[in-house]
N, C-alpha and C positions, 0 to 999 in steps of 0.2 A: 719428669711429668708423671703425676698419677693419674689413674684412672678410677672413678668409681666402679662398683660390680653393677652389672647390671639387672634389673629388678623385671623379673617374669612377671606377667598378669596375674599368677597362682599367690605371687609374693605380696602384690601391688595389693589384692582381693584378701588376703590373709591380714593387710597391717589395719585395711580399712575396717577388717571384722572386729580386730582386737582393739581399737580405738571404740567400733561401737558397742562392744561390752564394756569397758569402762567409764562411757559417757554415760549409758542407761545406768549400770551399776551405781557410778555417783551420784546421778539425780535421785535414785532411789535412797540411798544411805543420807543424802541431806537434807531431803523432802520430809522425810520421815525422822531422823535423827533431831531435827529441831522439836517435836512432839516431845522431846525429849524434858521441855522447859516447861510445858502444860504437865506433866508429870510431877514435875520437883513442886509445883504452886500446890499442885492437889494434895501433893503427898502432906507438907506443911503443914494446909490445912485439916486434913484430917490427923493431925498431931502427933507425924512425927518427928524427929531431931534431925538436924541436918547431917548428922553421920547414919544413923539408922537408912534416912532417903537414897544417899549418893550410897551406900552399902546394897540398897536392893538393884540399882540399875550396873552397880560394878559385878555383882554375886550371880543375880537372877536374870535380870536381862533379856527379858520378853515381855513387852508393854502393855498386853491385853493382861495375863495373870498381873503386873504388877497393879495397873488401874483397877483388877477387882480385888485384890487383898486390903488397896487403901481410900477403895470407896467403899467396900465395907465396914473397914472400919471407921470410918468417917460417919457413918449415919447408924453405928452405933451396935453394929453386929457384934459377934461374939470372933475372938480372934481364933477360935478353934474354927470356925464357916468360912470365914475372911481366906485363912491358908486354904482349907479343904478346895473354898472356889475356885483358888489361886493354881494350886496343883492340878485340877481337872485342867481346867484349861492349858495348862503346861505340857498335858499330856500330849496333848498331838505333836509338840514338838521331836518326839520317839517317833511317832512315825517317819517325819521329813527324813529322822535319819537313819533310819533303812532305809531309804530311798535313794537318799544323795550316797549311803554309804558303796550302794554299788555304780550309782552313776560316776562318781569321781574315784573313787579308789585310792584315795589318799596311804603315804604311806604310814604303819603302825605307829612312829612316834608322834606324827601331828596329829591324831585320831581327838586324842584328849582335848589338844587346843582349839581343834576343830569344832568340836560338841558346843563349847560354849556359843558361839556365833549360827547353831542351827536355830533358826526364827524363820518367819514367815516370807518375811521380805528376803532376807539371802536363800531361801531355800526356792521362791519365786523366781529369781534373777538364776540361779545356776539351774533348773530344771526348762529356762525358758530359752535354754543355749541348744546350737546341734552338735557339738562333740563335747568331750569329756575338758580336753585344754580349755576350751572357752568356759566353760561348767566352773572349772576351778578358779579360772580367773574370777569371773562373775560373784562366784560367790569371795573368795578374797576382798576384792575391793569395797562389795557390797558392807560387808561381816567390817573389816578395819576403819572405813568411815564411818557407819552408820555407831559402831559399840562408841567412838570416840568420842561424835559429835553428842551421840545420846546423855552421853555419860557426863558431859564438859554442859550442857542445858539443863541437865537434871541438875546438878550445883546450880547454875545460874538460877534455877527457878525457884530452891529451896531458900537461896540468900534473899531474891529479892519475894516474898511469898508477901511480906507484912508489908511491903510498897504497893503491893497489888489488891492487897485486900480480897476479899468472896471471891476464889474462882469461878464462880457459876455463874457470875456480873459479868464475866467477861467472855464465858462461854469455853476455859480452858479445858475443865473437866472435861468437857466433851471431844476435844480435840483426839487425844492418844485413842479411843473405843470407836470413832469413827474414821480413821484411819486404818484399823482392825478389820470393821466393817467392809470397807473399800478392798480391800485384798484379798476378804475372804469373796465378795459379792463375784467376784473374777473366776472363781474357780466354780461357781455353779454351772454347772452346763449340761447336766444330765438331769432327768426326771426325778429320781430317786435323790441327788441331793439338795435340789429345791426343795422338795416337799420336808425334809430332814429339817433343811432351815425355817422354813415356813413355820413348822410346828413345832421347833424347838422356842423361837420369836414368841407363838401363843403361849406356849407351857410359861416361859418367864413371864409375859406382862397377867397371866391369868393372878402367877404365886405370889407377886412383886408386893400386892396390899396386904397378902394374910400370912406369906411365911416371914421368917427372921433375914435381913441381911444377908448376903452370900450364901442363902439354900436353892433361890431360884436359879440360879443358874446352874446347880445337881439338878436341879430336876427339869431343864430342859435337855440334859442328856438324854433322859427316856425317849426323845425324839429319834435318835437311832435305831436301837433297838423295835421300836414299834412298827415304821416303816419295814423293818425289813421283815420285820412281822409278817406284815400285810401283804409284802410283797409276795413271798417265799407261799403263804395262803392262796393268793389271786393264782399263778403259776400251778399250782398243785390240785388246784379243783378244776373240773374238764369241761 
């Protein structure tokens, strides 16, 4: 006759946690990874090849930069702004990871593999953990569905791109940037980066009619900068 071990509340409360980071984590990674197939239509149509497409979402693999390199170039920017745009935006992903770099402490050989998967959404899901295991997890599950399912929609969306005709008919384009939107809107919660976003919002729809393709969004960077401007000013006078 066996016996099972018997399961403490610490253990009972432990499997329950670890279930609920993988359930968030996958809802996230599939919610989001389908965006993946508004991607592959847009990219299409703004012309390019079906290897070049599934080559940006295998390489680069951060949705916000790739939607503004090929809606830049889609409406006819210059590919030197198209990247420029694309790299700004890429940048914050340096930040998540000194962030996550000390929250999880991963060790030195996964570091590299790791890099690839710091995005918005895994860097959301493992910083929205209370210890480090969960951290790790959250981000795993997150980072390995979400790159897969993206990656396996951005084909699909690239193949069927001429079935579908104008993504903007259908409202695709807009899919991947508001979904962007929705994740970043979550993290405002202070004064200073409301206003950051508020007046980066103006800066772009001000440039949108008079600069070239993928320059407004440089220059709603100055949105940071200014505010803290202002700030560091307001503080400093008595």
């Amino acid at each position: 006759m066996t016996t099972e071990p018997l399961q403490t509340p610490i253990d009972r409360a432990q499997g329950r946690s670890r279930a609920a980071v993988v359930r968030d984590a996958l809802g996230v990674g599939v919610a989001v990874g389908l965006s993946g197939f508004a991607f592959g239509v847009t990219s299409a149509g703004a012309g390019l090849s079906l290897a070049q497409t599934c080559a940006l979402s295998l390489l680069v693999f951060t949705g916000a930069s790739q939607f503004a390199l090929v809606g830049a170039l889609g409406v006819g920017g210059s590919p030197a702004a198209a990247v420029a745009g694309a790299l700004f935006l890429g940048v914050r992903n340096a930040f998540y990871g000194l962030r996550l770099a000390q929250l999880m402490r991963l060790p030195r050989a996964m570091r590299p593999l790791a890099a690839q998967w710091v995005i918005d959404e895994t860097s959301a899901v493992a910083m929205a953990q209370p210890d480090r295991s969960s951290a790790r997890l959250g981000f795993a599950v997150t980072g390995a569905s979400l790159y897969l399912l993206w990656n396996l929609t951005t084909f699909l969306g690239a193949l069927g791109a001429e079935a579908l005709g104008d993504p903007s008919a259908w409202g695709l384009d807009a899919a991947g940037p508001a979904v962007f939107l929705a994740l970043l809107a979550s993290m405002l919660r202070g004064r200073q980066e409301t206003l950051v976003a508020v007046l980066a919002v103006a800066l772009a729809l001000v440039c949108l009619p008079l600069l070239p393709a993928g320059v407004p969004v440089l220059v709603s960077a100055l949105a940071a900068p200014i505010v803290l401007m202002l700030h560091r000013r307001r503080e400093a006078s008595p």
